[in-house]
N, C-alpha and C positions, 0 to 999 in steps of 0.2 A: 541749766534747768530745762530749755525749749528744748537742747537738742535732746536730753533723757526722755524726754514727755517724744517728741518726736519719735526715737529707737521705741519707746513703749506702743503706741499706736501702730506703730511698722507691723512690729511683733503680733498684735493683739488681730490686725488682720489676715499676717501672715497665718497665724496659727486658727482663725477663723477658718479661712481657705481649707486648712489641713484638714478642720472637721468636718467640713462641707464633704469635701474628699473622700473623705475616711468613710461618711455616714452613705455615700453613692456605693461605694464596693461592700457595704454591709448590706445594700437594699440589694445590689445585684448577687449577693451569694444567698439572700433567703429568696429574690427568683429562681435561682438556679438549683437550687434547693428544694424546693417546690415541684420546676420541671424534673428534674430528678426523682423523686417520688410517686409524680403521677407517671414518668415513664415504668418507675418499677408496678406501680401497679396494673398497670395495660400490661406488663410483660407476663405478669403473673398470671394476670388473668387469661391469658395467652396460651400461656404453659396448662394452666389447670382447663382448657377447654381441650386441649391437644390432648391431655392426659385421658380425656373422658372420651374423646375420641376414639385414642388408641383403645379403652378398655372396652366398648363396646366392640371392637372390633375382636378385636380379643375373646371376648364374649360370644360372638357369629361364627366366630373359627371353632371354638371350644362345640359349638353346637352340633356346626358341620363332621367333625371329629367325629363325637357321639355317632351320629348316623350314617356314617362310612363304616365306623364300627359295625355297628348294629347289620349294619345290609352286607360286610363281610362275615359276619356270623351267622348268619343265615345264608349265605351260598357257603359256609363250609359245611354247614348241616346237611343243606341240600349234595353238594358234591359229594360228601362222605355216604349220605342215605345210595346215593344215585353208583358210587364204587361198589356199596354193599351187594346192590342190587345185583350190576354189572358181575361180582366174583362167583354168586348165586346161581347166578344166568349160565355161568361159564362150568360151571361144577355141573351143571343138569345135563348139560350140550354134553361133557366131557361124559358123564355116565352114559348119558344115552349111546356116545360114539363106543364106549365100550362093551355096551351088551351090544349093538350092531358087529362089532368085530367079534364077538367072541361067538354069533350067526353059524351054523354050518355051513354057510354059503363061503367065506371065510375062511376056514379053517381047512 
């Protein structure tokens, strides 16, 4: 009987131990678990600051766009008015050089 009672208490510490054990690697996965989530949310927040970043950026480009546009459409206004002008100019010169040739000096 002492040595049952004996194996009994062996066991009853042994398996004390165990839960002892057991309940350290349960504290240590709900730390870990924890650092874990507050890493996902820094990262997140990370990501969603990057995100606003780029869209603002995104945003300055789309603007700059616009008004590249805008100042190319207006020098092709301008260029175009200014070729009109230029073929205008040239038509006039070209008549005039023709009643000059057609001059009896000429002829």
């Amino acid at each position: 009987m002492a040595e049952e009672k004996l194996k009994k208490e062996y066991f009853e510490i042994l398996l004390e131990g165990i839960r002892s054990d057991v309940k350290l690697v349960l504290e240590g996965h709900a730390v870990l678990n924890k650092k874990i989530d507050n890493g996902y949310a820094v990262l997140n927040q990370k990501i969603d600051n990057g995100y606003a970043v780029l869209n603002k950026k995104i945003d300055d480009v789309k603007e700059l766009v616009k008004a590249v546009d805008k100042k190319v459409d207006q020098n092709y206004k301008m260029l175009d008015y200014d070729i009109k002008q230029v073929g205008k100019s040239v038509g006039e010169v070209k008549e005039k050089l023709n009643e000059h040739i057609r001059m009896p000096a000429h002829a």
